[in-house]
C-alpha positions as CSV (number, residue, x, y, z in Angstrom):
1,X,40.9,-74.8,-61.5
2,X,38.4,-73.3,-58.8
3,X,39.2,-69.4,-58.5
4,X,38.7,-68.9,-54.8
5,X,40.0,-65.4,-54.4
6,X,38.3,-63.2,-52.1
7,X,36.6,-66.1,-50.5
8,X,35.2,-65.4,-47.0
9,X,36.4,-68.5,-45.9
10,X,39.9,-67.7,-46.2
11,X,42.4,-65.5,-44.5
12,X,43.2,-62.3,-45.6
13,X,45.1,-62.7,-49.3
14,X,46.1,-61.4,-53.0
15,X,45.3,-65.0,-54.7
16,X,43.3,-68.1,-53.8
17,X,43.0,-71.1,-56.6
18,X,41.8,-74.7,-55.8
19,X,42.8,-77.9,-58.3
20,X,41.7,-81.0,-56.7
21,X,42.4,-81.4,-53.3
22,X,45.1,-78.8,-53.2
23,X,44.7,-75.5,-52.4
24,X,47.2,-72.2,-53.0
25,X,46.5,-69.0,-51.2
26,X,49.2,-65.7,-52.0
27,X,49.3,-63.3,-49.7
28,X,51.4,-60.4,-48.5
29,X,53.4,-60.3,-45.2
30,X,52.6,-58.1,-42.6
31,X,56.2,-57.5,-41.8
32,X,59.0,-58.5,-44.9
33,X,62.4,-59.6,-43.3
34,X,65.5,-61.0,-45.2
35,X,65.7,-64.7,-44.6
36,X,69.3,-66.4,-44.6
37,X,72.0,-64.8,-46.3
38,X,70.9,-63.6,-49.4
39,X,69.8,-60.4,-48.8
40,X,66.5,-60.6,-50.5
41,X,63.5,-58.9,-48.5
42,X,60.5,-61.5,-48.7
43,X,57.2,-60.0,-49.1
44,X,55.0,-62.8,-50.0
45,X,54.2,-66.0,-48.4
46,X,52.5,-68.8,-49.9
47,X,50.0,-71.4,-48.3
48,X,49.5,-75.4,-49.7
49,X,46.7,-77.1,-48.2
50,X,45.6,-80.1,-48.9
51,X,42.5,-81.1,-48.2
52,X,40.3,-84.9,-47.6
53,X,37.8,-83.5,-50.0
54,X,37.1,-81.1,-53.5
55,X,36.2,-78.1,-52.5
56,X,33.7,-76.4,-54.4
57,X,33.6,-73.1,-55.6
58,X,31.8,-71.1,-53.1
59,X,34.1,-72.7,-50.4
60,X,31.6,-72.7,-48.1
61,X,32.2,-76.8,-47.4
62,X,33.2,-78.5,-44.3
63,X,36.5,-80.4,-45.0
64,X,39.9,-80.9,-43.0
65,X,42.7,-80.0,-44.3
66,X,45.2,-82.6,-44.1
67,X,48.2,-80.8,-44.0
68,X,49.8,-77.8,-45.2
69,X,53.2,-76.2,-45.9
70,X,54.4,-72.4,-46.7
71,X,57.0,-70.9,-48.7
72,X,58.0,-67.6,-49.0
73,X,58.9,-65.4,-51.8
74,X,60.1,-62.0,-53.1
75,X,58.0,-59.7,-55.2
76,X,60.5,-59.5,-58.1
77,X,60.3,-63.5,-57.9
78,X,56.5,-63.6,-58.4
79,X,56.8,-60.7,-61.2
80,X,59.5,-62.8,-63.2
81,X,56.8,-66.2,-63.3
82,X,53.9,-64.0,-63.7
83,X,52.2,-64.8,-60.3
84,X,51.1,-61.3,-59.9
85,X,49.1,-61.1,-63.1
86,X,45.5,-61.0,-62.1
87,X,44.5,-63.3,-64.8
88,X,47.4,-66.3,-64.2
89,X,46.4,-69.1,-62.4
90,X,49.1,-70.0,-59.4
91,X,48.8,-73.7,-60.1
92,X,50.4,-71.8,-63.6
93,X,53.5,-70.6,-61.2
94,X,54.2,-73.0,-58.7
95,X,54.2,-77.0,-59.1
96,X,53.1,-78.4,-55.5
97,X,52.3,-82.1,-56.4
């Protein structure tokens, strides 16, 4: 796993982790809403990308991403699997393969 939090390369987020060619970047919302009808306010959105090549750690590569999909989630979800805890890995959270 490839810790690429605070990398310049990436938009503004909490968490940024690299395994492979997939990529998972947390990050807040600028404006929560309540999606469908459960009445949950979503505060967190996060990015899979998937890239044609390893990225490295610096990030500082050239590579297309091949695609990419977002969920979003609440905070008291991310708190429950430990997503928020500085020292867990997201790849630890969230199964995107």
């Amino acid at each position: 796993m490839i810790n690429l939090t605070n990398n310049e390369y990436l938009s503004e987020h909490l968490k940024a982790h690299a395994e492979g060619r997939n990529v998972l970047i947390l990050a807040e919302v600028d404006c929560p809403f309540i999606p469908g009808l459960g009445g949950n306010k979503v505060t967190h959105r996060l990015e899979h990308r998937w890239l044609s090549m390893d990225p490295t750690a610096t990030g500082d590569e050239v590579c297309c991403v091949q695609g990419s999909d977002i969920t979003y989630w609440t905070k008291e979800e991310l708190e429950e699997m430990g997503t928020l805890d500085e020292h867990s890995s997201l790849f630890d959270s969230f199964n995107c393969f």
